[in-house]
N, C-alpha and C positions, 0 to 999 in steps of 0.2 A: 424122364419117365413120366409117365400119363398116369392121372390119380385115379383110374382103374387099375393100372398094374399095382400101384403100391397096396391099390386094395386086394387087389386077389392074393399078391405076393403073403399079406397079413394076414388071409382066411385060414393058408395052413397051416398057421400056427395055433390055431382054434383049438382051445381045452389045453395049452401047456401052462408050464409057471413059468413065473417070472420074480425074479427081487425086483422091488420098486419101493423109494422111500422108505427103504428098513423094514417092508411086510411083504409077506409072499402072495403072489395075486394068481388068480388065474382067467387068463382072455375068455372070453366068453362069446363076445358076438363083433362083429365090423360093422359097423351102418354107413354105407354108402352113400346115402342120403342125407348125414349130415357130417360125412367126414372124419368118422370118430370110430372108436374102439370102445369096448364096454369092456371091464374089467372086473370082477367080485374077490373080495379079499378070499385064503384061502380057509375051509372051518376047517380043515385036519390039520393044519400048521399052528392053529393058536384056538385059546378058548374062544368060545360061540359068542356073538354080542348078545345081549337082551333088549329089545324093544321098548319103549315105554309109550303107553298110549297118549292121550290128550289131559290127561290129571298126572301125569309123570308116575304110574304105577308100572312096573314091569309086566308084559301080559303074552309076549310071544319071542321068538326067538327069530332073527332077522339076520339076513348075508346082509354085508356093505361092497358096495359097486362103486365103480369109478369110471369115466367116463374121459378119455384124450382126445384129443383133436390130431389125424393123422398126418396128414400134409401141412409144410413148411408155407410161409408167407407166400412164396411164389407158383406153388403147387404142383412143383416136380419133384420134390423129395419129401423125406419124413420129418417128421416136428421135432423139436429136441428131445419132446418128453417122452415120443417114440421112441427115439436113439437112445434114452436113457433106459427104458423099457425092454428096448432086445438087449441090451449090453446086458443084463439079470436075467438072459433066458438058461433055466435051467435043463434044458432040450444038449443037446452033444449033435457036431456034428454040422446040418448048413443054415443058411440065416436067411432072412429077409431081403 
């Protein structure tokens, strides 16, 4: 599989949740261009984070993002951390 497909294949799954490392995420963006998946933890699963500026004062309220590398060493399949990714899809039904 060509690391186009794996990427289109991962578009549709844009805006689901996912388990991952014990928080619930949800996909957000694919970037093509560097082989990756963007991922933001979810606000309505747990409390909000707090931001802290440059003097360590709390001052805004901040999503946390995560960022995977999609393709495998060889660049025909998905990375592990991908696989570990869809296995926590909370979607029913067909897969990547």
């Amino acid at each position: 599989m060509t690391t186009d497909a794996l990427h289109r294949r991962l578009r549709q799954l844009i805006g689901g949740r996912f388990d991952y490392l014990g928080e619930v995420w949800i996909l957000i963006e694919v970037l093509g261009d560097i082989d990756s998946v963007v991922l933001r933890r979810c606000k309505d699963c747990q409390p909000r984070s707090v931001q802290e500026n440059a003097y360590g004062v709390p001052n805004r309220r901040a999503a946390n993002t995560l960022s995977l590398k999609i393709s495998d060493l060889s660049g025909e399949g998905y990375s592990e951390d991908i696989l570990m990714l869809l296995e926590g899809s909370h979607r029913s039904g067909g897969s990547a």
